[in-house]
N, C-alpha and C positions, 0 to 999 in steps of 0.2 A: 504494500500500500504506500503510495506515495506522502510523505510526510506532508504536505497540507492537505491531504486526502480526510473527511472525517464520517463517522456513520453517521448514515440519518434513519432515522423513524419514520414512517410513511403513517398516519392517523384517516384514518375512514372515516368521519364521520357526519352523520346523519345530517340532510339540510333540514335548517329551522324555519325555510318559508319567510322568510325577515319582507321581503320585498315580492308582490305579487301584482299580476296585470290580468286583467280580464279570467280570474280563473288558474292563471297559471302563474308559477312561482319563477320571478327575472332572473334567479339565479342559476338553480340545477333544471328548470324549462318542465317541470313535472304538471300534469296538467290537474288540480287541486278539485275539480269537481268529479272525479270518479271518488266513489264509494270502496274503501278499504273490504277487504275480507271478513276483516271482524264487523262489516256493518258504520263503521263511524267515517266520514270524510277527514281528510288532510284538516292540520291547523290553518286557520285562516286569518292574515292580515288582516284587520279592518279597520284601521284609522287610513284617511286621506289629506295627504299632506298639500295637494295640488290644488288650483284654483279652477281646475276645469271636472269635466268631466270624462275620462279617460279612461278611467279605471285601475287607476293605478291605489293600491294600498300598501300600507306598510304595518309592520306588529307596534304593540307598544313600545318595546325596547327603541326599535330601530325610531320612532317617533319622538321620543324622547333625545336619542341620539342629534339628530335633525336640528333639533329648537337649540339643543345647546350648543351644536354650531353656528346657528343661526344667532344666535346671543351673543355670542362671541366677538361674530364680526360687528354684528353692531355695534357693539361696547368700544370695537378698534377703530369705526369709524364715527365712534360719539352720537351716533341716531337713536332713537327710537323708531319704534313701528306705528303708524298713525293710520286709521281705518275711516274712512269717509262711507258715507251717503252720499246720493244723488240727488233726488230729487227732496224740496224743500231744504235743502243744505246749500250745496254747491248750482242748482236749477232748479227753475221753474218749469214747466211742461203741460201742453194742452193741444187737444186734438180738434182744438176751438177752430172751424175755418172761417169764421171771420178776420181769425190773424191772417190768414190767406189773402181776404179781402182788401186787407188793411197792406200788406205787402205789396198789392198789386196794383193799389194806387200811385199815384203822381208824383205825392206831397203835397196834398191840397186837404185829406185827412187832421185832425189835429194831433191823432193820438200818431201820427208817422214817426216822428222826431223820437218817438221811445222804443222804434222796432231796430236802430239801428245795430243792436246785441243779440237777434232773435236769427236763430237758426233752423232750417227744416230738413225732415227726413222721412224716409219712408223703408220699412225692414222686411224682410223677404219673404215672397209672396200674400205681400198685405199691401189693400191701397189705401191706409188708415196714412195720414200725414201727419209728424208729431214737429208740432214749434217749438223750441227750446231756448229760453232766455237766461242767458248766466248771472247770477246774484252778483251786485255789487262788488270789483275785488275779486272776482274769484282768479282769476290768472294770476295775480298779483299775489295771491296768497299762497295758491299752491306751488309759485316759483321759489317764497320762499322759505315753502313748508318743507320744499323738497330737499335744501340744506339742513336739515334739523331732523326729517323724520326719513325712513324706505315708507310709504306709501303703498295704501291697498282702497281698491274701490268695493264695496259690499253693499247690494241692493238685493230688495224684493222682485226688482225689473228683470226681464229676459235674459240671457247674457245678447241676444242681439240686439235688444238696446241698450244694454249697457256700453259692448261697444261703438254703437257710434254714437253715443255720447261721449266715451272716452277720444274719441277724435275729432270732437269739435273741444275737449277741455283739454286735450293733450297730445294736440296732430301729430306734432313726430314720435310719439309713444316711448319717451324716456323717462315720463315721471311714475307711470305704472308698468310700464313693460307688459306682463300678462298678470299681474296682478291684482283681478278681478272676477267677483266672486258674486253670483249671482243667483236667482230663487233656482233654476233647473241645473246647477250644478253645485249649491249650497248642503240638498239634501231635504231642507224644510221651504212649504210654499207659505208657513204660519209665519214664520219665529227666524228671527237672526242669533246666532249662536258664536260669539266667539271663538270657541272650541273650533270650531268647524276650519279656522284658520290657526290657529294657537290650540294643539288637545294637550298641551301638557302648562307646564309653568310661563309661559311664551307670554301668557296676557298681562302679565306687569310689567312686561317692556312696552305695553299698546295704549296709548290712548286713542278713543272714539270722538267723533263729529257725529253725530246724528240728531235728526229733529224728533 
C-alpha cells in the first residue's frame, strides 16, 4: 500500500427523503407515492419552502436548515425580511370602467388630472380590465425599503395578478425577484399565514405591511 494510500469505509445508508418534488425524492429519485410492503408509504416532506407552486417540499430538519441560512445572510447583509400586501397597502384596484371612460377622454374630465398614476391590465383568458392606482410614495418607498429589508409580496390575489402588479411596482423585477406568494400557491384561499413563508423561527427577522 502506498504510504498516503489510506482505508476507507464505504456507509450505505438509507435516504431520508430531506428534499422531495412532485412525489419523488430530488435526491436518490425514489418515486415516494408507491405503497411499501408492509402497507405504509415512504416518509414524506411536507413543508414548502418556495413561493410558487411547484411542488417542491422539504422535511423539517432540512426547513429548518434553510431559515438559518437564510438568517445568516441577512444578519451579513444587515436586512431584515419585510412582507407586503397589495392591495389597500401598496394599490388601489377596480374593475370600475368608468376609469376606462375617464382615460379615454381628452382632458376636459375634471377628475383627469388624478389618472395620471393609474395603470390597466387584463390577465389570461379574462376580458375583466383591472385599473391600478399606486398609493402615494409607493416607489419611493419600496426603493428605499429595498436597502433595509429582502422583500416579499403576499396576497389573497391570483399569483397572475399578482404578477402584473409586480410589474407595474417593480418593472425590472429586482426588488422581489420571484418572491411572491399568492392565495393559489399560498395553500389557504381564507387566511395568510406567515409560516407558509417562514415554518420555522424565520418570523422575527419579518416585519409585515398589511391593511
Amino acid at each position: 500500500m502506498h504510504p498516503q494510500e489510506k482505508n476507507c469505509t464505504a456507509i450505505d445508508a438509507e435516504c431520508t427523503h430531506e428534499v422531495q418534488f412532485r412525489g419523488m425524492c430530488a435526491v436518490c429519485f425514489k418515486d415516494l407515492t408507491i405503497i411499501t410492503s408492509g402497507g405504509a408509504a415512504a416518509p414524506k416532506a411536507t413543508i414548502s419552502m418556495t413561493h410558487d407552486s411547484l411542488g417542491v417540499f422539504v422535511s423539517e430538519k432540512t426547513a429548518e436548515k434553510l431559515e438559518r441560512e437564510t438568517a445568516q445572510r441577512l444578519k451579513r447583509e444587515q436586512k431584515l425580511s419585510l412582507i407586503l400586501d397589495l392591495d389597500q397597502t401598496l394599490i388601489h384596484a377596480t374593475i370600475d370602467q368608468t376609469v376606462g371612460e375617464w382615460l379615454a377622454d381628452d382632458g376636459s374630465n375634471l377628475d383627469y388630472p388624478e389618472l395620471k398614476d393609474v395603470h390597466k391590465f387584463t390577465l389570461p383568458e379574462s376580458p375583466i380590465i383591472y385599473y391600478i392606482k399606486l398609493r402615494p410614495g409607493t416607489l419611493e418607498f419600496l426603493a428605499k425599503a429595498s436597502k433595509l429589508y429582502e422583500m416579499h409580496i403576499y396576497t389573497m390575489g391570483t399569483r397572475a395578478y399578482a404578477d402584473a402588479v409586480a410589474k407595474i411596482i417593480d418593472p425590472t423585477g429586482h426588488l422581489f425577484i420571484d418572491r411572491i406568494l399568492s392565495r393559489d400557491t399560498s395553500g389557504s384561499f381564507q387566511e395568510k399565514r406567515i409560516g407558509r413563508i417562514f415554518p420555522g423561527e424565520g418570523e422575527k427577522m419579518a416585519v409585515v405591511v398589511d391593511d
